[in-house]
C-alpha positions in Angstrom: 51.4 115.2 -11.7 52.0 112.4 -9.6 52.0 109.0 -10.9 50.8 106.3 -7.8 51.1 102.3 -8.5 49.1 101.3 -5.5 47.7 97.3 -5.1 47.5 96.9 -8.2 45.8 100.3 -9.7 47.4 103.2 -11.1 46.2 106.8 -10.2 47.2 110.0 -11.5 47.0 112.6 -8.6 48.0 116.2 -9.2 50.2 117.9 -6.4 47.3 120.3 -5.3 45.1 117.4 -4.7 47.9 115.6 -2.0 48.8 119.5 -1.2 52.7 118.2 -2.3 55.4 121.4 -2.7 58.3 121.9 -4.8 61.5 120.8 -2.0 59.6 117.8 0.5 60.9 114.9 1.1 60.3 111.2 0.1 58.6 111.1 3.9 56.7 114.1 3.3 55.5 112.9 0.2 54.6 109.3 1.3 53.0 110.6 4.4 50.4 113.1 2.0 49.7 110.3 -0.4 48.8 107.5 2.4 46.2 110.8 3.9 45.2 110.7 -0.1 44.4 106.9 0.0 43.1 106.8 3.6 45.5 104.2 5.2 48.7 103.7 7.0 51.9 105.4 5.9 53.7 102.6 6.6 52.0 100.4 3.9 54.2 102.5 1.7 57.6 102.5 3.0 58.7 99.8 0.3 57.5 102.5 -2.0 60.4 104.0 -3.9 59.3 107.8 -5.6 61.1 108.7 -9.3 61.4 111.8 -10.3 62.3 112.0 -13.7 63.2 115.3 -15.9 59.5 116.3 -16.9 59.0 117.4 -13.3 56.1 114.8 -13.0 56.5 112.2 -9.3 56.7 108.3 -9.3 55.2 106.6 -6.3 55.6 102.9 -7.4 56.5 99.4 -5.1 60.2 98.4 -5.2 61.2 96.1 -7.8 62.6 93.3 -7.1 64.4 91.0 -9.2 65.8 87.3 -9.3 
């Protein structure tokens, strides 16, 4: 499952839907999920992608703090 905080809306995407595979990159990823939400890849190059131990993806904006 991929998890995508996007402008303010959360969407939960599985991999076949974005056609992501086990081994791309954090490019490769961004790249299918900005063909997913029909706009520019580079809207999400602040985007930082989590993957934590259940296997599941993170697309979320970076925090920032202070």
């Amino acid at each position: 499952m991929v998890h995508l905080r996007f402008e303010g809306r959360s969407y939960d995407i599985t991999e076949e839907q974005v056609k992501i595979t086990a081994g791309m990159n954090d490019q490769q990823i961004k790249q299918k999920l900005a063909q997913y939400l029909d706009i520019h890849e580079s809207r999400l190059l602040d985007y930082v992608i989590d993957r934590p131990n259940s296997g599941d993806l993170i697309l979320r904006p970076e925090a920032v703090y202070g």
